[in-house]
C-alpha atoms as a printed R data frame, in Angstrom:
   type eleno elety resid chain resno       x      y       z
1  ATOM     1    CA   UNK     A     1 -16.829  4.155  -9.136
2  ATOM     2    CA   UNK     A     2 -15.049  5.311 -11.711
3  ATOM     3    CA   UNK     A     3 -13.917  3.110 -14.637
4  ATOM     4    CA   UNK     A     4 -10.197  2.828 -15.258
5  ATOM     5    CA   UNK     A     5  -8.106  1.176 -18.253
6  ATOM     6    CA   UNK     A     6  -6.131 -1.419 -16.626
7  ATOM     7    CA   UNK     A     7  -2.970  0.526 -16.507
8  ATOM     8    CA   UNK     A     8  -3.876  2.644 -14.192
9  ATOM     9    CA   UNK     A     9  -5.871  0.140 -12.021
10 ATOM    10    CA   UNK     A    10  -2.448 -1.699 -12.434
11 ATOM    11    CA   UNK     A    11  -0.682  1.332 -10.642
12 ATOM    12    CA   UNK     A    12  -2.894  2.387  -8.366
13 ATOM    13    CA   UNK     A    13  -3.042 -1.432  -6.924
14 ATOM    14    CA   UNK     A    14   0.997 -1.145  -6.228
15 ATOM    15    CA   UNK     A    15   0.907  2.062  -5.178
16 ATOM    16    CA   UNK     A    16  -2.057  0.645  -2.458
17 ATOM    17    CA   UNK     A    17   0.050 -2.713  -1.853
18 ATOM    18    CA   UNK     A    18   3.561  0.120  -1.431
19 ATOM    19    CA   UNK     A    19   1.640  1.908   1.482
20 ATOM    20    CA   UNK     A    20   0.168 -1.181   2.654
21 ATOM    21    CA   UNK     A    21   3.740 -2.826   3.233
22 ATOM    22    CA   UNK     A    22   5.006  0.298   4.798
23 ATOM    23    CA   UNK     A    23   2.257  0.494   7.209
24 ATOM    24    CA   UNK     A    24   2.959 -2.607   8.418
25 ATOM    25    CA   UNK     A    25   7.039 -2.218   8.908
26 ATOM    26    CA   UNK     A    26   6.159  1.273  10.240
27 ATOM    27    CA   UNK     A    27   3.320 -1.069  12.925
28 ATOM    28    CA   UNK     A    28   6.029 -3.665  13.539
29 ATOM    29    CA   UNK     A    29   9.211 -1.224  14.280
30 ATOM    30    CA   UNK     A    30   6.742  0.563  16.706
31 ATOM    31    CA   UNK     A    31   6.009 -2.778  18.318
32 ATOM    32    CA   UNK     A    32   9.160 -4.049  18.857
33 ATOM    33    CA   UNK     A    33  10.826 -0.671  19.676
34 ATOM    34    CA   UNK     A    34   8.288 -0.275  22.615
């Protein structure tokens, strides 16, 4: 793995928690629009 200053751990754990939100609106509107 490669070692990171925490800046850019900092980032890259929104940017993971961003898509991880959208997935789940994107799982939910699909549910309920079914």
């Amino acid at each position: 793995m490669i070692k990171l200053d925490d800046n850019t751990t900092q980032s890259f754990q929104n940017t993971t928690n961003c898509i991880e939100k959208v997935r789940k609106i994107r799982y939910y509107v699909e549910y309920v629009g079914t």
